[in-house]
BATORMI-466545 format. One record per residue (C-alpha): residue number from 1; residue in three letters; x, y, z. Coordinates in steps of 0.25 Angstrom, whole numbers, plus 5000, padded with zeros to 4 digits. Example, Ala and Ser with C-alpha at 12.3 -4.5 7.8 and 13.67 -1.06 7.14 Angstrom:
2
<atom n="1" res="Ala" east="5049" north="4982" up="5031"/>
<atom n="2" res="Ser" east="5055" north="4996" up="5029"/>
//
This chain:
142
<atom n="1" res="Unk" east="4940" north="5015" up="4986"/>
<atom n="2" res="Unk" east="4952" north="5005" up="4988"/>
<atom n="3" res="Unk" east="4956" north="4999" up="5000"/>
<atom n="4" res="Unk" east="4969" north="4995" up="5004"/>
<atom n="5" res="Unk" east="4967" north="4981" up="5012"/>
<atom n="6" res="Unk" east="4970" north="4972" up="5003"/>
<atom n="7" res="Unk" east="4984" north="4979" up="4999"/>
<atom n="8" res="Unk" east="4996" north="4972" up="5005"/>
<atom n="9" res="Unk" east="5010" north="4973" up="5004"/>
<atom n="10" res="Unk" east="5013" north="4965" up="4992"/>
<atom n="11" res="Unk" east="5003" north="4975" up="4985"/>
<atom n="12" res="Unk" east="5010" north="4986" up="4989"/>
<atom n="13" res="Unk" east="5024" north="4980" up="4984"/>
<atom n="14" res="Unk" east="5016" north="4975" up="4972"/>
<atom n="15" res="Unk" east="5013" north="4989" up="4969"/>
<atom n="16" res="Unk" east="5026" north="4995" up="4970"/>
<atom n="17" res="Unk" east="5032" north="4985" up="4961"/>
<atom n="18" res="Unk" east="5022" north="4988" up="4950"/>
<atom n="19" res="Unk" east="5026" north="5003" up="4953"/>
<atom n="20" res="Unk" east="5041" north="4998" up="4951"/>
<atom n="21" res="Unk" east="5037" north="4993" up="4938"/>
<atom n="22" res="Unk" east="5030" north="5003" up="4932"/>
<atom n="23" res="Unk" east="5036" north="5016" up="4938"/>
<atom n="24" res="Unk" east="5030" north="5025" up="4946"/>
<atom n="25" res="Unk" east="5025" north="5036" up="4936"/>
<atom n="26" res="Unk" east="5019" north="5024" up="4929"/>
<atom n="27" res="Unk" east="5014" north="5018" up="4941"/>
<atom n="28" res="Unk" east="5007" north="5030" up="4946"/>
<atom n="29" res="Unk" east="5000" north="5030" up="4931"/>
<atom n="30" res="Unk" east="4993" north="5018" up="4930"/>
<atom n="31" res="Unk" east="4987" north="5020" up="4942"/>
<atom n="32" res="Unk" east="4983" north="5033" up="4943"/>
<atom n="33" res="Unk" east="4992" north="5039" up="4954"/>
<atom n="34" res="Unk" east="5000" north="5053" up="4953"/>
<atom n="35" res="Unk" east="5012" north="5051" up="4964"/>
<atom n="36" res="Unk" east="5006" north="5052" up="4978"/>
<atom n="37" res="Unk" east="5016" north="5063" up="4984"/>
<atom n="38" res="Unk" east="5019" north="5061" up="5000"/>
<atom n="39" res="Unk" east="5016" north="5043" up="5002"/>
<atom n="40" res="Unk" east="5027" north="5036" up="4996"/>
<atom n="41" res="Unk" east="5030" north="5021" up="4998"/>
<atom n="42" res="Unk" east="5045" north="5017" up="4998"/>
<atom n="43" res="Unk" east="5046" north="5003" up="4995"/>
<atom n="44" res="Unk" east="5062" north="4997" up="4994"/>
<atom n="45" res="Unk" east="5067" north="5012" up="4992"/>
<atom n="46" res="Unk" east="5057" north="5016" up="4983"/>
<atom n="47" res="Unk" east="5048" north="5026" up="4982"/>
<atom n="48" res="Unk" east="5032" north="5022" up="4979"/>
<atom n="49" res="Unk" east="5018" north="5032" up="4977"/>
<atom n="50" res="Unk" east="5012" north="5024" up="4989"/>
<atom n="51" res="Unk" east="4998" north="5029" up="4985"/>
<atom n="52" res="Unk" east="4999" north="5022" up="4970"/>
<atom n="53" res="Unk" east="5007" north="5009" up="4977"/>
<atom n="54" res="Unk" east="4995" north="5008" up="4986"/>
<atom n="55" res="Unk" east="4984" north="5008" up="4976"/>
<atom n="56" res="Unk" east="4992" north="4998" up="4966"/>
<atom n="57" res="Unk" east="4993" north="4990" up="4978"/>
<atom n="58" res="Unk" east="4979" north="4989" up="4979"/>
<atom n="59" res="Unk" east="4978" north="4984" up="4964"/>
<atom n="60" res="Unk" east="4987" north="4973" up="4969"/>
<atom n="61" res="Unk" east="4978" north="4970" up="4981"/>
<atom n="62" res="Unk" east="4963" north="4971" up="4973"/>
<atom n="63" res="Unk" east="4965" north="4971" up="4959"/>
<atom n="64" res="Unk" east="4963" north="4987" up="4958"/>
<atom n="65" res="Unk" east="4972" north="4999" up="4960"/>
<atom n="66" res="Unk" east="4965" north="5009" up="4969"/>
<atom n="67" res="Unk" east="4964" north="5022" up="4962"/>
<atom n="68" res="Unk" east="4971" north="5036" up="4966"/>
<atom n="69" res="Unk" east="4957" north="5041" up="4971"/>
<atom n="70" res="Unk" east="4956" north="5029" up="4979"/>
<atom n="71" res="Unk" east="4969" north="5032" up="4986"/>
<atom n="72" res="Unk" east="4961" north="5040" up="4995"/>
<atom n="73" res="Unk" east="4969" north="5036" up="5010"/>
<atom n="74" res="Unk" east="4978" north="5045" up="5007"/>
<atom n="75" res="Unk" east="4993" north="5047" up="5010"/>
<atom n="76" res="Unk" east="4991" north="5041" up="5024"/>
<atom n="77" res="Unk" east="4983" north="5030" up="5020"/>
<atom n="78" res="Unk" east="4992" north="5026" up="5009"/>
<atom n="79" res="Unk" east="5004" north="5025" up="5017"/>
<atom n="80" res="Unk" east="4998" north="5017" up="5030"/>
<atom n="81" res="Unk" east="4993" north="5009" up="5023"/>
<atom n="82" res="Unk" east="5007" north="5006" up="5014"/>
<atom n="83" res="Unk" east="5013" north="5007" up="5029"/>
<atom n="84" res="Unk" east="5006" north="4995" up="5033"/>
<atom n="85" res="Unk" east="5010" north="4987" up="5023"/>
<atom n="86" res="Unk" east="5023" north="4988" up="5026"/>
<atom n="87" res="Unk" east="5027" north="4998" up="5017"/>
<atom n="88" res="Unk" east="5035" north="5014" up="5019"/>
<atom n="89" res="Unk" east="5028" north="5024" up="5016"/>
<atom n="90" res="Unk" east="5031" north="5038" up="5017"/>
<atom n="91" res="Unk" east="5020" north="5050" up="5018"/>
<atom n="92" res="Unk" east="5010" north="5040" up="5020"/>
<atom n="93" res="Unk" east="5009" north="5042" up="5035"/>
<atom n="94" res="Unk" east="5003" north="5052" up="5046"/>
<atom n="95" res="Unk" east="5018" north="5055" up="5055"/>
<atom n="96" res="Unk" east="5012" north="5054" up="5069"/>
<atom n="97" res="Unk" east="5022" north="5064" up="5076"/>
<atom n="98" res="Unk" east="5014" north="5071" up="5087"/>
<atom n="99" res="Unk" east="5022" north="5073" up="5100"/>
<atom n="100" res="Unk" east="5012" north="5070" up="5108"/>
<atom n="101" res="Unk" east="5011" north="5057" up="5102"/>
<atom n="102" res="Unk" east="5024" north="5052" up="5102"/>
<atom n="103" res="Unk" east="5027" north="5056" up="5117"/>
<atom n="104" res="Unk" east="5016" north="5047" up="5119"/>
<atom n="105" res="Unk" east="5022" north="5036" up="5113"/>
<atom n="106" res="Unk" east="5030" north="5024" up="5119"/>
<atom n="107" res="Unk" east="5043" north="5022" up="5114"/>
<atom n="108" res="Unk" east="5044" north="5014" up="5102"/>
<atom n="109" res="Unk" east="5050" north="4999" up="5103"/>
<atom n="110" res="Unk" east="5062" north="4996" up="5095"/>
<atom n="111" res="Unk" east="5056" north="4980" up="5093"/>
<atom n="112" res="Unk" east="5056" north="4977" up="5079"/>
<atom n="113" res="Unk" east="5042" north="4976" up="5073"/>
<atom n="114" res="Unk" east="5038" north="4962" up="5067"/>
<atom n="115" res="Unk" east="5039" north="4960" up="5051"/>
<atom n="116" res="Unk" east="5025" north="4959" up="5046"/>
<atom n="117" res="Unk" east="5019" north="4946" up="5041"/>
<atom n="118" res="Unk" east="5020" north="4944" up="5024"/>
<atom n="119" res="Unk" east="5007" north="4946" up="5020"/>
<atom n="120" res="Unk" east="4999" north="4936" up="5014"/>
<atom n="121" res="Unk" east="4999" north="4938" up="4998"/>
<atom n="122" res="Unk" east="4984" north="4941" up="4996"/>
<atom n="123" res="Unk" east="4976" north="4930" up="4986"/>
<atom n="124" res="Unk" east="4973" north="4933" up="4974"/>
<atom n="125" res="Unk" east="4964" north="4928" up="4963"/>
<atom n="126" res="Unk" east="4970" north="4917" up="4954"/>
<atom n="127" res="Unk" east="4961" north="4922" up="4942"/>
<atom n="128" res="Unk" east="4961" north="4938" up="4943"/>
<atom n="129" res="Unk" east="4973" north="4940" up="4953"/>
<atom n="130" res="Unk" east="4963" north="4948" up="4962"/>
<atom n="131" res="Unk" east="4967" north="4949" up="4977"/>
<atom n="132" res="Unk" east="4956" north="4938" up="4983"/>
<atom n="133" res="Unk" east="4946" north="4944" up="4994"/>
<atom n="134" res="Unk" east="4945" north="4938" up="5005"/>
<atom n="135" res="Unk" east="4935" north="4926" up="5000"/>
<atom n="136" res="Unk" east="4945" north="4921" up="4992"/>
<atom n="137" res="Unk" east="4937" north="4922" up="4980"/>
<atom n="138" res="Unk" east="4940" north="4932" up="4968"/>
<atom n="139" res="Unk" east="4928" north="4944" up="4967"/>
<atom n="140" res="Unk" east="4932" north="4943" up="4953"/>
<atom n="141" res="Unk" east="4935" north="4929" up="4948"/>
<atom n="142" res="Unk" east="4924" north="4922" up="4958"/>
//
C-alpha cells in the first residue's frame, strides 16, 4: 500500500507538468487511471484528475507510482491531503455545514495568515536519482 509522506509540493507540480506534457487521456493511460469524477485539482486555471496527479506525485517522491487499487483514501483523502500542500482541490472535502456548529463558532479573524515556508527539496541519490531515506544512504546503491 502506498503512503503519501514523502510526497511534497514540488512532486505534485512535477506531476502536473508531466500531465501538461503528455495530455490527460495519455496521462491517465500510462498509469492505469480512468478520470476520477467528483476531485478535481486546479492548478493556474487548469483542470487536473487529482487522484492520477497524486499517485504520479508519489513516483516523483519514491521511485514508484502508486497503483489505482492503492488509491484506497478515497475522494476525501485525496483532496486533504493535496489541501495541505497548498494545492485547490474541489470535491475532495467533507463541507462542515451543521447549524449547530457554526453558532458555536467565534467570529472568524480577518488577520492575514502567514505564507508557508519553501519546502526543502528532498535528497536524492547521485547514482539512481532515488528520494534518500532518512540515513542518508541509498536502499538501492549502498
Amino acid at each position: 500500500m502506498a503512503t503519501f509522506s514523502s510526497v511534497t509540493r514540488t512532486h505534485v507540480l512535477s506531476a502536473i507538468a508531466e500531465h501538461d506534457d503528455r495530455g490527460a487521456s495519455a496521462f491517465l493511460s500510462v498509469y492505469g487511471f480512468s478520470p476520477t469524477p467528483g476531485v478535481t485539482l486546479t492548478h493556474d486555471g487548469e483542470a487536473y484528475d487529482a487522484t492520477a496527479i497524486l499517485a504520479v506525485a508519489h513516483r516523483y517522491a519514491t521511485g514508484r507510482a502508486a497503483l489505482p487499487e492503492e488509491m484506497t483514501g478515497g475522494k476525501v483523502a485525496v483532496g486533504t491531503l493535496l489541501g495541505k500542500r497548498g494545492f485547490d482541490v474541489t470535491g475532495g472535502r467533507p463541507a462542515a455545514t451543521s447549524a449547530r456548529r457554526s453558532t458555536a463558532k467565534a467570529p472568524r479573524s480577518t488577520t492575514p495568515r502567514k505564507a508557508p515556508e519553501p519546502e526543502k527539496p528532498t535528497p536524492v541519490c547521485p547514482s539512481c536519482f532515488m528520494a534518500l531515506p532518512a540515513t542518508g544512504v541509498c536502499d538501492s546503491c549502498g
